[in-house]
C-alpha positions as CSV (number, residue, x, y, z in Angstrom):
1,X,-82.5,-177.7,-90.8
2,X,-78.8,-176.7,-91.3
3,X,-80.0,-173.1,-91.0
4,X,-82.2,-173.8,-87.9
5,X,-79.0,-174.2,-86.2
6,X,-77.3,-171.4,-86.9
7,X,-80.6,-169.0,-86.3
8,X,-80.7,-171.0,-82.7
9,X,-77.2,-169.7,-81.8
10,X,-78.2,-166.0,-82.5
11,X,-81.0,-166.4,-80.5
12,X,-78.7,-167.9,-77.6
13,X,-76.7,-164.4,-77.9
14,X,-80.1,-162.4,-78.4
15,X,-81.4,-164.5,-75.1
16,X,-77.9,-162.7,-73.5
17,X,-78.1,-159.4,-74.4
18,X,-81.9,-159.4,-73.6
19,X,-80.8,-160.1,-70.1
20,X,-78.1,-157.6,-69.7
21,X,-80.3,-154.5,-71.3
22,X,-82.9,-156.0,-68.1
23,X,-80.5,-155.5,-65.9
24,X,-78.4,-152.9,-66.9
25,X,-81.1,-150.4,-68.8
26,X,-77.8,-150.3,-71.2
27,X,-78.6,-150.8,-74.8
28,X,-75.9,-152.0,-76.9
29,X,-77.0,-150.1,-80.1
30,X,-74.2,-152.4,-82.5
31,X,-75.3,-155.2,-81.3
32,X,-79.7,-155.2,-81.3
33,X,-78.9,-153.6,-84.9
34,X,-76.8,-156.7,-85.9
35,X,-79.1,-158.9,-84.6
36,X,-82.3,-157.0,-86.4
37,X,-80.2,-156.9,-89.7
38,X,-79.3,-160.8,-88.9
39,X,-83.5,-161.8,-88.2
40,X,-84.3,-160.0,-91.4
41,X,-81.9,-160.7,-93.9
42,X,-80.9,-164.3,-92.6
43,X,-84.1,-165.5,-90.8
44,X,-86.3,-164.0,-92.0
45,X,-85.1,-163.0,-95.9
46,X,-83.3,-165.8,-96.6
47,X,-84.8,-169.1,-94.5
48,X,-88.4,-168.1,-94.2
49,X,-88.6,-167.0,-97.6
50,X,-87.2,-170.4,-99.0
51,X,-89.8,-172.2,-96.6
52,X,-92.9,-169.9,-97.8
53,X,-92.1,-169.0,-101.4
54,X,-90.8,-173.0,-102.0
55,X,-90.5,-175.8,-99.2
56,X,-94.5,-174.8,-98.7
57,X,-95.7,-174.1,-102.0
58,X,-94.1,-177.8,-103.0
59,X,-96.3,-179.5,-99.7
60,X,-99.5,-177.6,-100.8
61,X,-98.7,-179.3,-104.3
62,X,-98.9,-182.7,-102.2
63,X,-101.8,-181.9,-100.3
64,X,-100.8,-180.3,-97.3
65,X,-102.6,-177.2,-96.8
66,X,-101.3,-173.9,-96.7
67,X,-104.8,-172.0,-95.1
68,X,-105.1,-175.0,-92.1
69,X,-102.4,-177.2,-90.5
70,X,-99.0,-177.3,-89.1
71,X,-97.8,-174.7,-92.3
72,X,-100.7,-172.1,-91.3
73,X,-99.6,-172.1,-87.9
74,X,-95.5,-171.7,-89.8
75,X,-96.6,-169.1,-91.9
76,X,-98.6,-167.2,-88.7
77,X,-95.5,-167.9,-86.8
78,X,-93.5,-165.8,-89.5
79,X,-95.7,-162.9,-89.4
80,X,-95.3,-162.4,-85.0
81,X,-91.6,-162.6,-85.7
82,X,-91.8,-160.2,-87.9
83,X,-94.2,-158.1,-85.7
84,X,-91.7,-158.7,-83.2
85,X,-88.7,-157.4,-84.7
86,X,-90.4,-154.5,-85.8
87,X,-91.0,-154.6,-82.5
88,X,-87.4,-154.4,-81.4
89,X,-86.2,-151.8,-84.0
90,X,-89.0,-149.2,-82.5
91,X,-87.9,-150.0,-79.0
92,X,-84.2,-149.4,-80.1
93,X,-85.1,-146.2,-82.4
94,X,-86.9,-144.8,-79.4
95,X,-84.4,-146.0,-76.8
96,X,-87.0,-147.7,-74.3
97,X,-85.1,-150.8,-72.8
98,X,-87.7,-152.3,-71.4
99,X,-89.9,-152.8,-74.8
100,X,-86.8,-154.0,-76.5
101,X,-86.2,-156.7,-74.2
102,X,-90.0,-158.0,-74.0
103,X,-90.3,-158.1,-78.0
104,X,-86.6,-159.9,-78.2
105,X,-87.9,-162.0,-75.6
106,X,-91.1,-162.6,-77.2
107,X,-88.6,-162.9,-80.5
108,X,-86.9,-165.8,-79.2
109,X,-89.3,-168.2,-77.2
110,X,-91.3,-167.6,-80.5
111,X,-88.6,-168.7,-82.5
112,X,-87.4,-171.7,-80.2
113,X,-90.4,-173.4,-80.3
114,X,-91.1,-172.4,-83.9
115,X,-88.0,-174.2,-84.9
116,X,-88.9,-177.5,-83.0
117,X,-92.1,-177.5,-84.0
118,X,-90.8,-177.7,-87.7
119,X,-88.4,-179.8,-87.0
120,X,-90.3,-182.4,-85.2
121,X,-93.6,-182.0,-86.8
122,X,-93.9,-180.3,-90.2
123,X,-90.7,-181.4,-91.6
124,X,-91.1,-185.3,-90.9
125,X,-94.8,-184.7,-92.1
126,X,-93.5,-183.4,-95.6
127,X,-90.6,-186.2,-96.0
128,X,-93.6,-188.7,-96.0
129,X,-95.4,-186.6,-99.2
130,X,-92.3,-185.5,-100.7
131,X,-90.5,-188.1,-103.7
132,X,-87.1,-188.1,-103.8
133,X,-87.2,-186.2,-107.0
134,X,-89.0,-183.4,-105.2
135,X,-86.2,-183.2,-102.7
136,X,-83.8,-182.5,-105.9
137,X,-86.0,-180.1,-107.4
138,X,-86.5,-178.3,-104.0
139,X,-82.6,-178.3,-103.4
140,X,-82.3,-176.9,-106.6
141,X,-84.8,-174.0,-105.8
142,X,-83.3,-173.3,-102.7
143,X,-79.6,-172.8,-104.2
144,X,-81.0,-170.7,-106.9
145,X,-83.0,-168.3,-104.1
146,X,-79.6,-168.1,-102.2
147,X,-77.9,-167.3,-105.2
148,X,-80.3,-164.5,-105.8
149,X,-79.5,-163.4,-102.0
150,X,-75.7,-163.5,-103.1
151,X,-75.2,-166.9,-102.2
152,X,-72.3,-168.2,-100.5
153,X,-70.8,-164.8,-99.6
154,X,-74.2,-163.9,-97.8
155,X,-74.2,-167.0,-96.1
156,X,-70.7,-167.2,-94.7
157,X,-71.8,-163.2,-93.7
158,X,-74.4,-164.2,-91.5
159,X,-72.2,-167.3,-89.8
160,X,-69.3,-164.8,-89.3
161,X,-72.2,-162.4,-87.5
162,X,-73.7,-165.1,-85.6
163,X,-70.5,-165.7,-84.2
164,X,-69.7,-161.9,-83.6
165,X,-73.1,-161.4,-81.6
166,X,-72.1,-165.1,-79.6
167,X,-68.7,-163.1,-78.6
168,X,-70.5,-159.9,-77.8
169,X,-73.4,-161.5,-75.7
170,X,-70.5,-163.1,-74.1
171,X,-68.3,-160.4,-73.3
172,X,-71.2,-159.1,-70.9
173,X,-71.3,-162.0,-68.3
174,X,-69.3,-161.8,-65.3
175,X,-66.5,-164.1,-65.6
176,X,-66.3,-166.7,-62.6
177,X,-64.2,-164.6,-60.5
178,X,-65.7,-161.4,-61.0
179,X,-68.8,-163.4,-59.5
180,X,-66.8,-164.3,-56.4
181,X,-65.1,-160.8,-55.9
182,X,-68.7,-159.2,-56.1
């Protein structure tokens, strides 16, 4: 859930930048490619692959489903992100502002309510099935995956990104007086 926070704040700055290519037509080329390389290696490579290839395999071992149920509609969810990014990096490749923003959009409303939805529903549902010697062993998976990923270094990467794109995104809003001059 750790990591559900920090993919939330790049959405935040995605939400931003979404707006200002909307109303500007300007793409900011650094920053969609940051954020594509952030939803796939981060989101997408690192968290959704330690939910599908271990948190879900582990609740299909304790009877919850993986073709039916709240981690079907996860596991969908994945794939239309992923559709969506692809998405993005078309829309960026073949500069067309308008089909970047609606698959970001579509990116992160997908995403918000992706994340709550685990949170609130899938996760609580797989504490009651899960042994606190299951939550070891899944801990245990999960460092190894990261450590395949590069670990720590690739993690602190993607927080130091996260708050790069928060700055960017940021650096695009009128301040409070430039609203009152204009």
């Amino acid at each position: 859930m750790d990591e559900h926070e920090l993919i939330l704040e790049a959405i935040g700055s995605i939400e931003i930048m979404a707006e200002h290519t909307s109303k500007t037509g300007e793409m900011d080329e650094s920053f969609w490619r940051d954020s594509i390389d952030f939803i796939r290696s981060f989101a997408d490579g690192m968290h959704h692959a330690k939910e599908e290839d271990q948190l879900f395999e582990m609740y299909a071992q304790r009877g919850i489903g993986l073709d039916y149920g709240p981690v079907a509609v996860m596991m969908n969810e994945h794939e239309i992100g992923r559709n969506c990014v692809a998405r993005m990096e078309g829309a960026l490749e073949s500069e067309a502002p308008e089909e970047l923003v609606r698959a970001a959009r579509e990116y992160s409303e997908l995403l918000t309510l992706h994340i709550a939805k685990e949170n609130q529903i899938l996760f609580p549902l797989g504490e009651g099935v899960l042994s606190d010697s299951d939550e070891t062993e899944l801990n245990e998976r999960f460092d190894e995956a990261e450590l395949k990923l590069g670990g720590q270094q690739t993690i602190h990467h993607y927080q130091n990104l996260t708050s790069s794109l928060a700055e960017r995104a940021a650096a695009t809003q009128p301040t409070h007086r430039q609203e009152v001059i204009e």
